[in-house]
LUMGU-62988 format. One record per residue (C-alpha): y, z, x; residue in one letter. Coordinates in steps of 0.5 Angstrom, whole numbers, plus 500, padded with zeros to 3 digits. Layout:
N
YZXA;...
END
This chain:
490
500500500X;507497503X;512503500X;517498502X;515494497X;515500491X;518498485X;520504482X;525510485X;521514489X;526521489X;523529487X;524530480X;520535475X;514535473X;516534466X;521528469X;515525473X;511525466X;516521463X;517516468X;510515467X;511513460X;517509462X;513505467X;508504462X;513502456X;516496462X;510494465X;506494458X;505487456X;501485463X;498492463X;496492456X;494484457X;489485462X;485492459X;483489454X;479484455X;475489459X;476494452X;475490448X;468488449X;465494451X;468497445X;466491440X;459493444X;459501442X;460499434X;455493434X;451498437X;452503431X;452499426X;445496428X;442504428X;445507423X;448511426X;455510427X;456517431X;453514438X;459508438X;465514437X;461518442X;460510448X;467510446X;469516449X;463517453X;466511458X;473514459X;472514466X;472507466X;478505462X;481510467X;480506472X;481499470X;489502468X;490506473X;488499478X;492496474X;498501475X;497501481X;498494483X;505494478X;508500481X;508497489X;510490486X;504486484X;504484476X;498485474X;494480471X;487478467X;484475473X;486480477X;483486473X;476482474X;477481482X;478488483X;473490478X;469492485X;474496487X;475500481X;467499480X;464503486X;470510485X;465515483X;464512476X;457514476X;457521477X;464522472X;459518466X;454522468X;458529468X;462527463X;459532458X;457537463X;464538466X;470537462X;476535467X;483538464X;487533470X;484527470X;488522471X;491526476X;485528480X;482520479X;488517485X;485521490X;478519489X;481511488X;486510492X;486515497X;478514498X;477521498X;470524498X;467532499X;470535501X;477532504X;477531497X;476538494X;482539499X;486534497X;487536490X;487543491X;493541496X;497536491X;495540485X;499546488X;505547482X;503542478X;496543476X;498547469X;502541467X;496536468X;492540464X;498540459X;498532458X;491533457X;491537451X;497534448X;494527449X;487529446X;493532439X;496525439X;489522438X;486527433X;493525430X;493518430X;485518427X;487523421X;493519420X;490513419X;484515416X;488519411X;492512409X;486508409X;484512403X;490511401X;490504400X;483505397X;481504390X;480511386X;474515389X;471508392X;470512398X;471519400X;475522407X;470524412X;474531413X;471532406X;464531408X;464535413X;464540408X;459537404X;451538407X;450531408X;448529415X;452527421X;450520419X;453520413X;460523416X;462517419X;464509418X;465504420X;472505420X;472511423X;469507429X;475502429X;480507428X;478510435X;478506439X;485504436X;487511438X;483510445X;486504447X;494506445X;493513448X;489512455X;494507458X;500513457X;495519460X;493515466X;500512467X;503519466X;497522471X;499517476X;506518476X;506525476X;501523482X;507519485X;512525485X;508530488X;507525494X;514524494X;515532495X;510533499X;510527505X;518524502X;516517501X;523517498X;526518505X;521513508X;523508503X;530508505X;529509513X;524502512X;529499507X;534500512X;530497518X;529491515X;538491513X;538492521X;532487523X;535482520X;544483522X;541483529X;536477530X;542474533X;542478539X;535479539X;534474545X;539478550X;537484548X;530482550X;532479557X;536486559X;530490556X;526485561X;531486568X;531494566X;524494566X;522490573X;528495576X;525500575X;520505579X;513505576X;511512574X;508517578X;501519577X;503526576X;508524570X;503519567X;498526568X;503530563X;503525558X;500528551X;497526545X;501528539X;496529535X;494534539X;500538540X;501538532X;495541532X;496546536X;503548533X;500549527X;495554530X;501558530X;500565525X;507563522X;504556519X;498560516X;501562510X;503557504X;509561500X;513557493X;519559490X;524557486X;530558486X;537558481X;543553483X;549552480X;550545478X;557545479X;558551483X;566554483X;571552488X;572558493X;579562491X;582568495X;578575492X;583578488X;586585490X;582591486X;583596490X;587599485X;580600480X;578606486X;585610483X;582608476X;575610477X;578617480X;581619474X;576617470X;571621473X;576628473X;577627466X;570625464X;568632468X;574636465X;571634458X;563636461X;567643463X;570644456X;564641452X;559646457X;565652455X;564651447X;557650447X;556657450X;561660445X;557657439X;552660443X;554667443X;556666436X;550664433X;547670436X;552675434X;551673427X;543673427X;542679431X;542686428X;549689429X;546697429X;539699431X;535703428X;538703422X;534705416X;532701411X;535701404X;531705398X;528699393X;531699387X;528696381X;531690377X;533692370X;532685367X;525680370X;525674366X;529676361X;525683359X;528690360X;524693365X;528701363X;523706362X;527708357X;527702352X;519702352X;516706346X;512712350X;505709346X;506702349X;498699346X;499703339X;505699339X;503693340X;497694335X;501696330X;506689331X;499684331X;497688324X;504686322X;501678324X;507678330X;503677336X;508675341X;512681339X;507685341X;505680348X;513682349X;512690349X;505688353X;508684358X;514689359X;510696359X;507692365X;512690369X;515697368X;509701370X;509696377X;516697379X;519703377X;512708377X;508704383X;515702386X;511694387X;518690390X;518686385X;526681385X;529678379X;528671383X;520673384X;516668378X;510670374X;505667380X;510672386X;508678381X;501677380X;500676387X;504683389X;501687383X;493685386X;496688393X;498694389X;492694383X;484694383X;479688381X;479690375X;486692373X;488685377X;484681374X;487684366X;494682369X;492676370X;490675364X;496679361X;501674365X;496667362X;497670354X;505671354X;506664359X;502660353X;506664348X;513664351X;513657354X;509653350X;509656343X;501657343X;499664341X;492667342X;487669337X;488675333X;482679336X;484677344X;491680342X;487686340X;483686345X;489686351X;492691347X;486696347X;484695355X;492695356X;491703357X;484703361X;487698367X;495700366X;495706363X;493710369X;494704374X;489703378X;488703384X;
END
C-alpha cells in the first residue's frame, strides 16, 4: 500500500469520528463497492434460498446467509481497501482477487462462527487480511490496536445487528400489511404458537434477510475498516507520513532541473574524500538493533492512556487582578464570625442554667403535701356526708322503685367515696374510669376487684349508652356492695 496515493484525509480523529468516516467512505464509493459485491452475493444468496426451498426447511437458508458473514467481509473490505489507496474497484477486480480475500483465515472463521462470536469483527479482520498476521503476532497485533478502541468496535457490532433486526421486523410488518386479511400471518405471532420451526419462517423472510445483510454489512466492514485507518493513524502517523511523502514528491519535481549539478558536485566530493578507516567502519551500527536495545530500558516498559481536557479557545493572558484586598475582608469575617460563636456559646450556656433551674428541685427534703380527696370525680359528689349512711339499702329501696340508674349512681359514688376518703386511694378529677380501677385493684382483694370492676362496667353502660342491666344483676350488686366494699377488703 502507497499512502501517497491515499484517497481519503488521514488525521487522528474519534473514535466515533473514525466511525462516520467509514460511512462517509462507503456513501462515496457505494456504486463501485456495491457493483462489484453483488455478483458474488447475489448468488450464494439465491444458492441459500433455493437451498431451503428444496428441503423444506427455509431456516437453513437464514442460517447459510448469516453462516457466510465472514466471506462477505472479506470481499468488501478488498474492495474498500482498493477504493481507499486510490484504485476504484471493480466486478472483475472483486473475481481476480478473489484469491486474496479466499485464502485470509475463511476456513477457520466458518467454522468457529457458532463457536466463538467475535464482537470486532470488521476491526480485527485487517490485521489478518491485509497485515497477513497469523499466531501470535496476530494476537499481539489486535490487543495493540484494540487499545482504547475495542469497546467502540463492539458497540457497532451491536447497533449494526439492531439496524438488521430493525430493518427485518419492519419490512415483515409492511409485507403483511400489504396482505390481504389473514391471508397470511406475521411470524412473530408464530413464534407463540406450537408450530414448528418450520413453519416459523417463509419465503419472504429469507428475501427479507438477505436484503437486511446486503445493505447492513457494507456499512459495518466500512466502518470497521475506517475505525482500523484511525487508529494506525495515531499509532505510527500516517498522517505525518502523508504529508512528508507529499512534500518529497513537490520537491523532486522543482529540483529536476538542477539535479545533474548536484549529482557531478556530489561525485567531486566523494572522490576528494579519504576512504573511512577500519575503526570507523568498526563502529557502524545496525539501527534495528539499537532501537531495541533503547527500548530494553525499564522507562519503556509501561504503557500509560490518558486523557486530557482543553479548551478549544483558551482565553488571552491578561495581568492578575489585585485581590489583596480580599485578605482584609476575610480577617474581618473571621473575627465577626468567632464574635458571634462566643455569643451563641454564652447564650446556650444560659439556657442551659436555666432549663436546670426550672426542673431541678429548689428546696431539698421537702415533704410532700398530705392527699386530698376531690370533692367531685365524673360529676359525682364523693363527700361523705352527702351519702346516705346504709348506701346497699338505699339503693335496693330505689331499684323496688323501677330506678336503676339512681341506684347504680349511689352505688358507684359510695365506692369512690370509700376509696378516696377511708383508704386515701389517690384518686385525681383527670383519672378515667379505666385509672381508677387500675389503682383501687392495688389497693382491694380479687375479690373486691373483680366487684369494682363489674360495678364500673354497669354504670358505664347506664350512663353513656343509656343501657340499663336487669333488675336482679342491679339486686344483686347492690347485696354484694357490702361484702366487697362495706368492709373493704383488702
Amino acid at each position: 500500500m502507497e499512502l501517497g496515493s491515499i484517497a481519503v484525509s488521514l488525521r487522528p480523529r474519534s473514535p466515533w469520528e473514525a466511525v462516520d468516516l467509514g460511512l462517509t467512505m462507503l456513501r462515496q464509493w457505494w456504486r463501485p463497492v456495491y457493483a462489484a459485491f453483488a455478483p458474488i452475493f447475489l448468488p450464494i444468496a439465491a444458492a441459500a434460498l433455493l437451498i431451503g426451498w428444496a428441503t423444506g426447511k427455509l431456516w437453513i437458508a437464514m442460517l447459510l446467509i448469516w453462516w457466510l458473514k465472514p466471506l462477505y467481509d472479506r470481499v468488501l473490505l478488498h474492495l474498500l481497501s482498493r477504493a481507499v489507496f486510490g484504485e476504484l474497484p471493480g466486478p472483475r477486480s472483486a473475481l481476480t482477487g478473489a484469491r486474496e480475500w479466499l485464502r485470509t483465515g475463511l476456513v477457520p472463521a466458518l467454522l468457529l462462527r457458532v463457536l466463538w462470536f467475535d464482537l470486532v469483527r470488521s476491526f480485527n479482520l485487517p490485521v489478518r487480511q491485509l497485515e497477513g498476521q497469523t499466531g501470535r503476532a496476530a494476537r499481539e497485533r489486535r490487543a495493540l490496536l484494540a487499545r482504547r478502541v475495542r469497546s467502540y468496535a463492539v458497540w457497532l457490532t451491536v447497533v449494526c445487528v439492531f439496524f438488521e433486526l430493525t430493518f427485518l421486523l419492519s419490512a415483515d410488518a409492511l409485507l403483511d400489511l400489504l396482505l390481504p386479511a389473514k391471508a397470511e400471518q406475521s411470524w412473530i405471532l408464530d413464534l407463540f404458537r406450537d408450530g414448528s420451526v418450520e413453519e416459523i419462517w417463509s419465503v419472504q423472510d429469507v428475501f427479507v434477510y438477505a436484503c437486511v445483510v446486503a445493505i447492513v454489512e457494507p456499512f459495518y466492514v466500512a466502518s470497521g475498516f475506517a475505525l482500523y485507518l484511525n487508529r494506525r493513524t495515531v499509532l505510527e502517523g500516517w498522517d505525518i507520513e502523508v504529508a512528508l511523502r507529499r512534500l518529497a514528491g513537490r520537491g523532486t519535481l522543482q529540483a529536476r532541473p538542477a539535479s545533474a549539478a548536484a549529482a557531478a558536485l556530489a561525485l567531486a566530493l566523494a572522490l576528494g574524500l579519504p576512504a573511512p578507516d577500519s575503526a570507523f567502519a568498526q563502529q557502524e551500527k545496525i539501527p534495528g538493533q539499537e532501537i531495541r536495545e533503547v527500548l530494553k530500558a525499564k522507562e519503556f516498559q509501561r504503557y500509560r492512556d490518558g486523557t486530557q481536557w482543553v479548551r478549544r479557545n483558551p482565553p488571552a493572558e491578561s495581568e492578575p487582578m489585585d485581590l489583596s484586598w480580599l485578605n482584609a475582608v476575610g480577617y474581618a469575617l473571621a473575627k465577626v464570625t468567632e464574635v458571634l460563636l462566643w455569643v451563641g456559646a454564652a447564650a446556650l450556656a444560659a439556657f442551659a442554667l436555666w432549663w436546670l433551674y426550672r426542673v431541678l428541685p429548689r428546696e431539698a427534703g421537702r415533704a410532700p403535701e398530705p392527699y386530698r380527696p376531690p370533692p367531685a370525680l365524673f360529676g359525682l359528689e364523693l363527700a361523705p356526708e352527702t351519702l346516705p349512711p346504709d348506701i346497699p339499702g338505699a339503693a335496693l329501696a330505689l331499684l323496688r322503685e323501677g330506678r336503676i340508674r339512681e341506684a347504680l349512681s349511689l352505688l358507684y359514688r359510695g365506692a369512690l367515696s370509700e376509696l378516696a376518703h377511708r383508704r386515701q386511694v389517690a384518686l385525681l378529677a383527670s383519672n378515667t374510669e379505666q385509672e381508677v380501677l387500675e389503682r383501687a385493684r392495688a389497693r382491694l382483694s380479687a375479690e373486691a376487684g373483680s366487684y369494682f370492676a363489674l360495678l364500673i362496667a354497669a354504670w358505664q353502660a347506664a350512663a353513656y349508652a343509656r343501657r340499663l342491666p336487669a333488675l336482679a344483676d342491679a339486686e344483686r350488686l347492690a347485696r354484694d356492695y357490702a361484702t366487697h366494699l362495706g368492709a373493704l377488703r383488702i
